[in-house]
C-alpha positions, 0 to 999 in steps of 0.5 A: 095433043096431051090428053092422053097422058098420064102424069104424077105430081108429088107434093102437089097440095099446095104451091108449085106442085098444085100449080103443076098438076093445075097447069098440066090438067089445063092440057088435059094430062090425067094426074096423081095428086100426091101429097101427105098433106104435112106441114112445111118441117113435114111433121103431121099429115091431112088427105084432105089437102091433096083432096083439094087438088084432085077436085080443083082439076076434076072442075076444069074438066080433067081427071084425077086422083088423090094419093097420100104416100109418103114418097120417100117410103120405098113401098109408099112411092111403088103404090104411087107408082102403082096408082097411076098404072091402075086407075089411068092405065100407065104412066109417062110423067113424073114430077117429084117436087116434094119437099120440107124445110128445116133451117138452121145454121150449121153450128144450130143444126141437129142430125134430125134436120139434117136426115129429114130434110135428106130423106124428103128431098133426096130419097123422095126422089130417088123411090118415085123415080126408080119404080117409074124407071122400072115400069118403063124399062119393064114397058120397053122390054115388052116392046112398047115405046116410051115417050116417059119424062120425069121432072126433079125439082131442085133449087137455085140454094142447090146450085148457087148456095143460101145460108141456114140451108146446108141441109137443103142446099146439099139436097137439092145439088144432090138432085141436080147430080141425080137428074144428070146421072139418070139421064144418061141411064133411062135414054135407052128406055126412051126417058128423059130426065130433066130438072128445074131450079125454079124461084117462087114464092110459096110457104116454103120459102115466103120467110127467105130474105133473098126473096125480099123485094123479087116480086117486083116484076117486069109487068106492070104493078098489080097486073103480074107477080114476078114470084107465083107458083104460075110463072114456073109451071109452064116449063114443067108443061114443056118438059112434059110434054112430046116436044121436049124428047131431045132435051135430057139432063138438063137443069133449068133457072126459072121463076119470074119471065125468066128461063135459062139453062144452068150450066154446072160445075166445069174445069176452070183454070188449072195447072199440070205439073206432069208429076205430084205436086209439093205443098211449096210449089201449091203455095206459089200456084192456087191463089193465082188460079182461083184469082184467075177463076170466075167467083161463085155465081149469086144466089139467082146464078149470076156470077158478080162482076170482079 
């Protein structure tokens, strides 16, 4: 059913990226294990992490390569690109799941925080993206139909918000508009667009204090891990795969058992005065409209009750 896709994984020495190119190699996609090999603040570089990969899924019987482009490098993620269309013949997913972390309060925040962890995220799924579009579009232009997914990776610190990652938070809502916006553009050339928010614990986010406690799952103790990479990839998979062609322009919660839609940002309670309004006049106005507006949902989505 899958073994003749082609799929590229970035970020995918290690955490929910490994798991993802494991889970998609089980199917018998063909993957491009990218990754730099970096530490978590993506400093640093080793092949032989992305090396790992591609040898764990060459042992269930599929095959692999290794890539080590920086994906946010304009030339680096088109060579990516490029490695999948060669040594496999095409391409029709996408995962970009590459990420650093750099937390810091705001008020602690330097501007190399803040730019790294938006060049990563932000540009790094913007460059795989685009020359993943261009081929496709290039595909349908020459008559040939495309079944093509790509997959973005955001964060429920995007959606929901976390403290100490206005930097990462600002990224990964940035992702989630990039993933509704690019839909609507790759649909005529036959290429959904889809993203997850998932939870887990990997070395990314094995320090959050919002993870304390979340691995109590709802198996029984010793026999499930609420919070592995594992509970998030089947998902990936689906999305991947034919079955989700009509499903674009989505963001997804996952982690755990646990799958839901996220439904974002919309009008609430609102006023319309049919002319400018005063500042006196929005004095008597706003407070009664956002008492009347549901709070901002927690950091698993779920908006308190009041």
């Amino acid at each position: 059913m899958h073994g003749s896709r082609i799929a590229i994984v970035t970020g995918a020495g290690r955490g929910l990226g490994r798991s993802h190119a494991l889970e998609l190699a089980r199917l018998g996609y063909r993957i491009v294990v990218n990754d730099t090999g970096g530490g978590v603040d993506g400093t640093g570089a080793d092949p032989s992490v992305a090396d790992a990969v591609a040898d764990e899924v060459r042992s269930t019987g599929a095959e692999a390569i290794s890539n080590y482009d920086d994906v946010s490098d304009w030339d680096g993620a088109q060579r990516l690109v490029r490695s999948a269309v060669d040594q496999f013949g095409g391409l029709d997913v996408l995962v970009n799941n590459a990420g650093i972390l750099r937390d810091r309060m705001l008020v602690n925040m330097s501007m190399e925080d803040w730019d790294e962890v938006a060049r990563v995220h932000l540009r790094g799924t913007f460059a795989p993206s685009r020359w993943a579009a261009t081929y496709w579009r290039e595909r349908s232009r020459d008559g040939h139909e495309n079944d093509a997914r790509i997959i973005n990776t955001s964060s429920p610190s995007g959606l929901y918000g976390n403290v100490g990652q206005t930097n990462y938070g600002a990224a990964k809502a940035g992702i989630a508009a990039f993933t509704i916006i690019a839909a609507t553009e790759l649909s005529r050339y036959g290429v959904t667009v889809n993203a997850i928010a998932p939870g887990a614990r990997t070395r990314m986010t094995e320090n959050l204090a919002v993870l304390d406690g979340a691995d109590d799952g709802d198996g029984d103790a010793g026999t499930f891990d609420a919070m592995a990479p594992e509970n998030v990839s089947p998902l990936v998979a689906w999305l991947a795969g034919s079955g989700s062609r009509s499903v674009t322009g989505r963001v997804f919660n996952v982690w755990s058992g646990k799958v839901s839609v996220a439904e974002g940002w919309h009008a609430g309670p609102g006023l319309d005065r049919g002319a400018r309004w005063e500042v006196d006049e929005l004095e008597d106005v706003l407070p009664d409209l956002v008492r009347s507006a549901a709070p901002n949902a927690d950091m698993w989505g779920v908006i308190p009750e009041r």
